[in-house]
N, C-alpha and C positions, 0 to 999 in steps of 0.2 A: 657504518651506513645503515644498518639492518637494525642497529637500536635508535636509529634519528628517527626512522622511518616509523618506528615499534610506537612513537612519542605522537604520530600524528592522528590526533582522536577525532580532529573536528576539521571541515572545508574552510573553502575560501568563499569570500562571497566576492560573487557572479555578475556582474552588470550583463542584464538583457534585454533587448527591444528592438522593435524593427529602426527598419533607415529612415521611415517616416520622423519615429521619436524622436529619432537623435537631430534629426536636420531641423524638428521644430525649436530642440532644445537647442541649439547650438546657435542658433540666430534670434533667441529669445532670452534677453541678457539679463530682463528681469523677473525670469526664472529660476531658482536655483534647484528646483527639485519637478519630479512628477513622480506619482504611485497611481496609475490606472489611470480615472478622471479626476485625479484630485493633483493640485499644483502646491507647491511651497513658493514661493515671489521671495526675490534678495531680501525684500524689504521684511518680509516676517521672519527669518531666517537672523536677520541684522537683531530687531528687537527682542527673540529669544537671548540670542548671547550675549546683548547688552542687559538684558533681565535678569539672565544668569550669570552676571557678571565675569563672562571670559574676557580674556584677550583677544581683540579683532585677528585673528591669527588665520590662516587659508587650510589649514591642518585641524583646527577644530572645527570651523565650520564646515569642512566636508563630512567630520563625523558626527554633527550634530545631524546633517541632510542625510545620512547616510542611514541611521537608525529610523528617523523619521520614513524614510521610505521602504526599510522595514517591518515598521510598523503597522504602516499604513498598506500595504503589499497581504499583510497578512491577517490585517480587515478587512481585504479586499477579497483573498480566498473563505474568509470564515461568514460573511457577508453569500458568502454562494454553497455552504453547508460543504465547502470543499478543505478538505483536513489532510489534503496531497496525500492519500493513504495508500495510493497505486503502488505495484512492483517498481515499475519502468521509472518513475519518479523517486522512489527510495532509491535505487540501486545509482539512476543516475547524479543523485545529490551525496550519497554516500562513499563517492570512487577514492576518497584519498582513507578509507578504512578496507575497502575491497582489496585495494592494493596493497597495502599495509597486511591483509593476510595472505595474499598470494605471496609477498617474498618473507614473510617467515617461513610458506611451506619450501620455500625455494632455497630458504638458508637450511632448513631441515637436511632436502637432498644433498646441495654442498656437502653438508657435514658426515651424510653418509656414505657418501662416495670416499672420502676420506680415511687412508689407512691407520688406523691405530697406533700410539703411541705404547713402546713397552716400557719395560721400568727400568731398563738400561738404560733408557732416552732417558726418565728422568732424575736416575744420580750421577750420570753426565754433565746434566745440563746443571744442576748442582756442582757439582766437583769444577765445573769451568767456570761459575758463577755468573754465569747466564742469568740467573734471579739469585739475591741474598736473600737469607732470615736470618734472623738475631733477633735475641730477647735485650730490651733493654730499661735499665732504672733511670728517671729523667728526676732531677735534682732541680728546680725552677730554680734560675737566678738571669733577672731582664735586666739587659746592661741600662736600655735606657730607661727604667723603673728604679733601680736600685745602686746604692752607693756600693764605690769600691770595697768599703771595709763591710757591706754584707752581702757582694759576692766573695768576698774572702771566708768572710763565716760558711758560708756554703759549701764553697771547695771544702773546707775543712769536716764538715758532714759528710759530702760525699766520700773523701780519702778514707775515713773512719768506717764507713759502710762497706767499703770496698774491700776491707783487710776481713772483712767477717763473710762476704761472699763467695760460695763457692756454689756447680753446677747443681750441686743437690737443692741447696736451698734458694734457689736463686727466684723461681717463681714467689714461693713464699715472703723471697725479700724485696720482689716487687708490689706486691700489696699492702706491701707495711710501710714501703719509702716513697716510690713513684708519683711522681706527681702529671703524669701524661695520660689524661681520660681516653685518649684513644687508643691504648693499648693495655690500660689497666685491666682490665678485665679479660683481658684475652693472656695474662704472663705475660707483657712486655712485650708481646710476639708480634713483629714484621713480618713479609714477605716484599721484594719489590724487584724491581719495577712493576707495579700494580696498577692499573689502569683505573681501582677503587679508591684510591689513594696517590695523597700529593706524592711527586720526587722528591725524598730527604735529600739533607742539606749537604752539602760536599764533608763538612767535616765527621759527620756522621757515617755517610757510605765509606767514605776511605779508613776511617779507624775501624768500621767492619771487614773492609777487604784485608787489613793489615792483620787480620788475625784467622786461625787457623781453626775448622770447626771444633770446637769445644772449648775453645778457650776465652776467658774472659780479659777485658784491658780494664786500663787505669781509667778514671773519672775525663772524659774528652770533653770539653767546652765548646759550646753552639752557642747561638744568639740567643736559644732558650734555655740553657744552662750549664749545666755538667751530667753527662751520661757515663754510666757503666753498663757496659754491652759485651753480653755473649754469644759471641757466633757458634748455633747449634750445629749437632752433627746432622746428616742427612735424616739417618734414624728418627731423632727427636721430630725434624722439622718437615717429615716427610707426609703428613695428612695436608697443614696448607699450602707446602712447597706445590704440591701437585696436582692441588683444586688451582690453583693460582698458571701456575704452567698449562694446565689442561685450556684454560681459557685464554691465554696467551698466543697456544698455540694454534686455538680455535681461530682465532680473532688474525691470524697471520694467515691458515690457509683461506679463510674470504678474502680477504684483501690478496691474492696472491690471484684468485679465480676473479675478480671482478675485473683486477686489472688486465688478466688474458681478456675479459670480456672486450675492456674500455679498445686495450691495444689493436685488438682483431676486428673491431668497428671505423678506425678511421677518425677517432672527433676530432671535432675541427668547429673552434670558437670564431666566431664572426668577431672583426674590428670592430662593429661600431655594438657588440655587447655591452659594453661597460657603459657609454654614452645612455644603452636604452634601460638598463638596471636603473644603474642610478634613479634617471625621472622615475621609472617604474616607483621606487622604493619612496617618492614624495608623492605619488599619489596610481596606488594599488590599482583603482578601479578603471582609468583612464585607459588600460593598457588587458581588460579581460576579454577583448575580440579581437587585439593586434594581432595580424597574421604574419609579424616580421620574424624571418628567421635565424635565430641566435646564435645558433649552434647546428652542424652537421656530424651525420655518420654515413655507414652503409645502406642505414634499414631501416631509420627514422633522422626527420627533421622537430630541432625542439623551436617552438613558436615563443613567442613571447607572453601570447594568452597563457601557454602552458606552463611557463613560469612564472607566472601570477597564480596560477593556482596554486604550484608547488608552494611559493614564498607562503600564504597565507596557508596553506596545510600544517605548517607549523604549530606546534600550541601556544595560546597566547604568551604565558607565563617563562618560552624562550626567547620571546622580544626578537625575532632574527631580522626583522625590518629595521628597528633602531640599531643592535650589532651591525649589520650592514651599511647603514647611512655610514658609521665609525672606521668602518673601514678605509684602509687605501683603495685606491683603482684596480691595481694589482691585481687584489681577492678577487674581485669579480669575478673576472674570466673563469677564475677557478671554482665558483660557487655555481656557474652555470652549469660548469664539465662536469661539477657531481651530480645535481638534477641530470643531465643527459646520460647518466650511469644510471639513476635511476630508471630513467624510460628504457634503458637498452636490460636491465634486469630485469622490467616488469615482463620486455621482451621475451626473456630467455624461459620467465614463469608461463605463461601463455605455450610459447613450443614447445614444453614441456606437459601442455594440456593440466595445468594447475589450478585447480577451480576450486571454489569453496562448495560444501557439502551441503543439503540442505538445511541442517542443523545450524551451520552458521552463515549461511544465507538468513534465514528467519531470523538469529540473532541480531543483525546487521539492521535489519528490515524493519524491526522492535524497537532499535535505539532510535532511531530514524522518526518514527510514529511518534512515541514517548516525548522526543525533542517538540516535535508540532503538538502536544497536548499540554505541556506543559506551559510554552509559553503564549501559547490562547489561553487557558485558562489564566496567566497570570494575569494576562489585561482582560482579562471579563469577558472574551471576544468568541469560547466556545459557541458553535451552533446550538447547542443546548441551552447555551446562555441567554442567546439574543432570542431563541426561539418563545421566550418564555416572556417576552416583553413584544415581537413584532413578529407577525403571521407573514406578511409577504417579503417575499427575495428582497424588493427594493426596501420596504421597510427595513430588512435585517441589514444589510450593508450599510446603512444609513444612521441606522443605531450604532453600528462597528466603526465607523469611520469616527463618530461624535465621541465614545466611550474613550479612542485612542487619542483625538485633541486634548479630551481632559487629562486622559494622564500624564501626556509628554507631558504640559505646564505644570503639572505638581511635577513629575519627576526633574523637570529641569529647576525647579526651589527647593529641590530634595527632601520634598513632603509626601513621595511615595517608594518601596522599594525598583531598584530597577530588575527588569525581565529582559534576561538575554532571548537575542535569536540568535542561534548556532549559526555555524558557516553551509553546513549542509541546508538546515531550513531553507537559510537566504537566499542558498544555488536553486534549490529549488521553486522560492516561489521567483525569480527573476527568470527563468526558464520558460514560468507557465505564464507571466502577467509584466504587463508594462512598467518599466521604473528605472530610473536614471537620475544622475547627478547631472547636474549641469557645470562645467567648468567658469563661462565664463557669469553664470549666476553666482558662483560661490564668489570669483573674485569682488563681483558690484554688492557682495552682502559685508564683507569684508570692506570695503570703502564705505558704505553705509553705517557700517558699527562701528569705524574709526571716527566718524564723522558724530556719532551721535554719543558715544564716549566722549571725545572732544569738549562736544557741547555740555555735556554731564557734568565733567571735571570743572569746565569756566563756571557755570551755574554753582558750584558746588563750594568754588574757592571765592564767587561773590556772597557768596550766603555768609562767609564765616565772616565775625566782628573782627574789626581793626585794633591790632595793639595798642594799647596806651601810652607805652615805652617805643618811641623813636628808635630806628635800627641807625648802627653806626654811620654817620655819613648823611644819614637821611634828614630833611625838613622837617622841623616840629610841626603839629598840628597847629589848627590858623588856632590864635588867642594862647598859645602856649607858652609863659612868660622864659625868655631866653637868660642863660646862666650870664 
């Protein structure tokens, strides 16, 4: 839990606006966007993605409206020499990194509260085989790469290897033979159950439990070849046995303290969770002011807005929106109950009065800043930028809103690079500034660009010249003298 969390660098982004916004956009169908005073209409929404030749699809053209309002949001604060540089702003756009260091200090405590293991605990848990190490020599031979008669040649290398191996040289005669980069360099050396590392194959763990420490077997066949493996003595395997244990054992007493936490709390998933995930997981934004409650405890309720935030805390590069869609129903519930461990730990971080220092307050506060400078400057959109071309407020927003048309349209022909806005940015500027999708504008731009694709494609399949050659079955052309 405490390294999913360790992973989350960047926010969600935020749909904000009053109830005016939303009830203008909701009954204004050809609408699909707003940023401030400025509108995106299906119909121009339709003609980018037929330009850019997407797929009329409801899933890109939300993210097409979605950046665009981005965009255009953060033309709209740089248009008013506002660069969100406030406390109250940082810390509130920053909460899935604030959080993120409150339960490491929290996993800290855990850890410390925690009795120490001695070193009878760890040739015990060796001598029980709790965890294995063994060194092993990996002989590649791929059944479905290779003929019988040169995995025979094989075995017959490995037997040969085997007769000259003994404990002394055995490291030495894995760097001569081994053909397994993941362990070449370390002497053949495992530890496992590893949490760093895949589960080995059945025939592999079992020919290690069949042997006694120090001793080595005969050449055992996997899918990846023929092994000769020695299971070390504690002695030998005692530096990674116990880095390896120590964090096993780490990684049990959390899990041992979070579930007192979960248990002593009460959760309690709401039926229709899975119902509201799901939609949730087809469109994020729909769902970041929902007050429905998904999950119960004793000391907090988890919302649905708040699991929009959690889902997109994620970093992009874990994809847990699309994992999710892949999922059964099932998962859900249970993907909810872990967000709801996280609120109830953020809990326990908090009563425990766990705050960040000013040191990393300021650090916090910097990446935050640094994020807003960077992606104005990408689009030219710095106050410094615009100040140097328009003296009045309206002038400089005016200029910021035109600089930002020009670049979508290059960036959507892929003639300019593209300029991310973080999830904090986006929280932030939709907190301080009007901006919304419009649902049922995305659908009528989506019909629009099916329609005008459509028409694309007829136009496109009249254009082309007619064979000369008659298709099977088909009419000759008129004057086409008949066989």
């Amino acid at each position: 839990m405490f390294r999913r969390l360790a992973a989350c660098t960047i926010l969600a982004l935020s749909v904000a606006g009053c109830g005016a916004l939303k009830d203008a956009l909701g009954s204004h169908v050809e609408v699909a966007a707003r940023a401030g005073a400025r509108e995106l209409t299906s119909q121009d929404l339709a003609d980018m993605m037929v330009g850019a030749q997407m797929p009329p699809q409801k899933e890109l053209a939300n993210a097409v409206a979605t950046l665009w309002v981005n965009y255009h949001l953060l033309a709209h604060a740089a248009g008013r020499s506002d660069t969100l540089g406030d406390a109250r702003t940082a810390d509130e756009a920053m909460w899935a990194q604030i959080a993120q260091r409150k339960l490491q200090k929290l996993q800290t405590e855990i850890m410390s509260a925690q009795k120490p293991l001695d070193a009878a605990q760890y040739e015990k848990a060796y001598a029980d085989g709790d965890l294995l190490a063994a060194r092993h020599i990996l002989f590649l031979a791929d059944q479905n790469q290779m003929s019988p008669a040169q995995i025979d040649s094989v075995r017959r290398v490995a037997n040969n290897v085997r007769r000259q191996v003994t404990p002394a040289n055995f490291v030495a005669m894995v760097a001569r033979y081994s053909g397994d980069p993941g362990s070449k360099d370390a002497g053949g050396e495992y530890v496992w159950p590893n949490p760093q590392i895949p589960a080995m194959v059945p025939e592999f763990e079992q020919g290690t439990r069949a042997l006694k420490p120090g001793e080595i077997s005969d050449p055992i066949q996997t899918a990846y070849g023929f092994h000769i493996i020695m299971r070390e003595t504690y002695p030998e395997a005692k530096s990674r046995f116990d880095s390896v244990y120590t964090a096993i054992a780490a990684q049990k007493a959390e899990s041992t303290w979070m579930a007192s936490v979960e248990n002593g709390s009460n959760v309690k998933v709401k039926s229709e969770a899975t119902t509201t995930v799901r939609a949730m997981l087809a469109n994020l934004d729909a769902f970041r002011t929902d007050r429905t409650v998904l999950a119960t405890s004793r000391s907090v309720d988890l919302r649905a807005s708040r699991v929009a935030n959690w889902i997109a805390a994620f970093p992009p590069q874990m994809q847990i929106r699309q994992q999710l869609q892949q999922q059964p129903d099932s998962v859900l519930p249970q993907f909810v109950k872990s967000l709801m461990r996280n609120e109830l730990l953020l809990r326990s971080a908090d009563s425990a009065k766990l705050v960040l220092d000013s040191a990393e307050v300021e650090q916090v506060r910097g990446a935050f800043r640094s994020s807003v400078q960077q992606s104005m400057g990408g689009l030219g959109i710095l106050p410094s930028q615009l100040a140097d071309s328009a003296e009045a407020a309206g002038g400089r927003a005016a200029l910021a809103a035109a600089r930002i048309d020009s670049f979508f349209a290059k960036l959507l022909k892929n003639e300019v690079q593209f300029v991310d806005i973080s999830e904090p940015v986006s929280l932030a500027l939709r907190s301080k500034y009007e901006g919304r999708v419009n649902e049922s504008g995305l659908d009528r731009a989506v019909t629009l660009a099916t329609e005008l694709k459509a028409k694309a494609d007829s136009a496109a399949s009249a254009a082309l010249p007619q064979s000369e050659v008659p298709m099977p079955g088909a009419a000759p052309p008129p004057d086409t003298p008949r066989p």
